[in-house]
C-alpha positions in Angstrom: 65.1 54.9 141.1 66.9 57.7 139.4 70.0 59.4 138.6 71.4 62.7 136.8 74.2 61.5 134.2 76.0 58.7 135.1 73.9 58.1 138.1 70.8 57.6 135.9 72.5 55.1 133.5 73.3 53.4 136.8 69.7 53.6 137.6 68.7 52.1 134.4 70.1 48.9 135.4 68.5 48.3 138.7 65.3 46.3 138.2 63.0 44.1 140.4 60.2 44.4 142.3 61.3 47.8 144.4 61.8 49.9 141.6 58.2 51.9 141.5 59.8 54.2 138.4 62.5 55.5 136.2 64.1 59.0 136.2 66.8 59.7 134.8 68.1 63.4 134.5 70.6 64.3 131.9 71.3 60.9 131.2 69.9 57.5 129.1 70.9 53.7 130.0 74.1 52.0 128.5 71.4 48.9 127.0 68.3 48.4 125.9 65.1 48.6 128.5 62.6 48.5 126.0 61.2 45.9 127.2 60.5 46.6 130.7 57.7 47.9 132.4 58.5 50.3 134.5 57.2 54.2 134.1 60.0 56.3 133.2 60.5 59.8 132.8 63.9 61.2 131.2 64.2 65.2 131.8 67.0 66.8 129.3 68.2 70.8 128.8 68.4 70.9 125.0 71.8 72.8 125.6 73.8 70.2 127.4 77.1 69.5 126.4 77.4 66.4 128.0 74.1 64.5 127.2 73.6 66.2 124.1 70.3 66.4 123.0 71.0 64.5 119.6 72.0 61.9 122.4 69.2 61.5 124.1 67.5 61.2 121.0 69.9 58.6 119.3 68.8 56.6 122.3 65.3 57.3 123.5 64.6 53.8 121.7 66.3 52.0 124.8 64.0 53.8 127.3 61.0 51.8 128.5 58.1 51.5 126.5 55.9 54.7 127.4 58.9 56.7 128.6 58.1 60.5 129.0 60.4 63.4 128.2 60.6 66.8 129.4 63.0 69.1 128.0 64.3 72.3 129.5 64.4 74.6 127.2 67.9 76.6 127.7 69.0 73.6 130.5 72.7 72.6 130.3 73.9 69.6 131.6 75.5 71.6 135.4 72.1 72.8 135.6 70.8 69.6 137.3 73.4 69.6 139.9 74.5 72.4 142.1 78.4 72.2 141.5 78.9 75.1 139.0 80.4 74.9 135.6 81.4 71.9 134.2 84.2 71.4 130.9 82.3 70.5 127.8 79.0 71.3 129.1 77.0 73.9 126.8 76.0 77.5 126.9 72.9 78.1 129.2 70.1 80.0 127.7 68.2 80.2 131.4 69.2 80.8 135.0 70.4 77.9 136.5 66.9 78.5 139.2 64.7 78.9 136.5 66.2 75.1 134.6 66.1 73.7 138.3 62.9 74.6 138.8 61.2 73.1 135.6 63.5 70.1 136.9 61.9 69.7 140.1 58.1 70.0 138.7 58.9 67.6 136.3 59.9 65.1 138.6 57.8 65.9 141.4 54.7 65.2 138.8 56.2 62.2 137.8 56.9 60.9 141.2 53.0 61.9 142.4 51.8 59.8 139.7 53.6 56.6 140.1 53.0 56.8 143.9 
């Protein structure tokens, strides 16, 4: 189960037998999943606007136990979609290819080891 901003604190929610995993992109839950066991991986650009990085931080305690993170370095918070600039996002430091393609490894090796 996963989600990029709102999508992933959408994600963070759904829980029961299905749910193989946790990925959130750009995004952290609304409440505390500390206590769940599920393996989660939260993937952040450390110049989002959005889903600032001092917010992910500020709630990385609310992730499952174990929780990964990846950060993109230069990665704003547009750079996990495809649907160009968005207000009160940050300054990209990378090519939006370049942040979507440390995305997609990230995910893809988080994916092939829950699997």
């Amino acid at each position: 189960m996963g989600g990029h901003s709102l999508g992933g604190t959408a994600a963070s929610m759904v829980d029961g037998p299905r749910v193989a995993g946790l990925l959130l992109w750009a995004s952290y839950p609304a409440d505390d999943q500390s206590g769940r066991d599920v393996p989660t991986l939260s993937v952040s650009g450390d110049r989002d606007g959005l889903a600032t990085p001092d917010d992910i931080s500020a709630t990385a305690a609310r992730l499952p136990a174990g929780a990964r993170s990846v950060v993109v370095t230069g990665g704003v918070h547009a750079f996990f979609g495809d649907y160009g600039e968005q207000p009160g996002d940050g300054v990209a430091g990378v090519d939006r290819a370049s942040a979507q393609r440390q995305t997609v490894e990230a995910s893809r090796g988080f994916v092939d080891a829950i699997r």
